[in-house]
N, C-alpha and C positions, 0 to 999 in steps of 0.2 A: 532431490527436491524439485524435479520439476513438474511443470504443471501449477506452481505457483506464482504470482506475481505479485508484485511490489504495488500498491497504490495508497497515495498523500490526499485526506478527505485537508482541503485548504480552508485558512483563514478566510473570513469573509467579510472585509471591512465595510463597514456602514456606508461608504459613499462610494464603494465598488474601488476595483485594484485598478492604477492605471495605466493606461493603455501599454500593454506589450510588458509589463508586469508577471514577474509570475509569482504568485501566492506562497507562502508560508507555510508548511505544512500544520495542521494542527494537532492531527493525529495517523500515524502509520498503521496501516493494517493490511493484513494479507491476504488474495483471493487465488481464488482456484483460475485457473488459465481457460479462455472459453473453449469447447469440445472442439479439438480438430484444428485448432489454431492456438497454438502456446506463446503465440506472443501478444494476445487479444486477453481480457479484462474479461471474466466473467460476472454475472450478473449480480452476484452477493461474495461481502466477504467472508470470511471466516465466522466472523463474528455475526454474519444476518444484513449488516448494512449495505442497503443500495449501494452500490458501486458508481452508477451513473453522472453523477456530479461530482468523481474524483478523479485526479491526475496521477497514473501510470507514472513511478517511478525509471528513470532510467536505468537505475541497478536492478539485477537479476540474482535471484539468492543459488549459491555457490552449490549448497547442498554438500558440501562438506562439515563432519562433523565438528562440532564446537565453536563454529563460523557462524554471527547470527544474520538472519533472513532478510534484517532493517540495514539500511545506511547507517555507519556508528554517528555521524552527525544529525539524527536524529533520535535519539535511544531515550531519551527523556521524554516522546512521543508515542512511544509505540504504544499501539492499543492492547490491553495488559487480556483480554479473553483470545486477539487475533493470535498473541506469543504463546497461550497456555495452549493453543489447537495444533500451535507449530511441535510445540513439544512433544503432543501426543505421537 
């Protein structure tokens, strides 16, 4: 599995996180790793969404089979077309 990365599109509280805060994930989803650098955030996920205003998970998917791609403590997040592209 590599060449994939982990990124958390975050909560965005109405009066802003504060300071030194880090956000919530709201939704997990998957991207392709940028060309030529596999630890860089390509520019769309899986699913088409800008990348750009998301936070790079620190987990890295295992790529072993039956292991999933997400942090298990977010699995109630994960973006449900990023998981069905995982699968493909």
């Amino acid at each position: 599995m590599s060449g994939i990365v982990v990124v958390y599109e975050l909560e965005q509280p109405a009066a802003g996180p504060p300071p030194g805060a880090e956000g919530v994930p709201r939704r997990v989803h998957a991207a392709p790793a940028a060309p030529g650098q596999s630890e860089a955030v390509g520019p769309r996920t899986l699913c088409g969404k800008d990348t750009f205003a998301m936070t790079r998970a620190r987990r890295t998917p295992s790529g072993e089979p039956g292991e999933p791609w997400y942090p298990d403590e977010y699995t109630s997040a994960v973006c449900p077309d990023c998981d069905a592209a995982m699968e493909t």
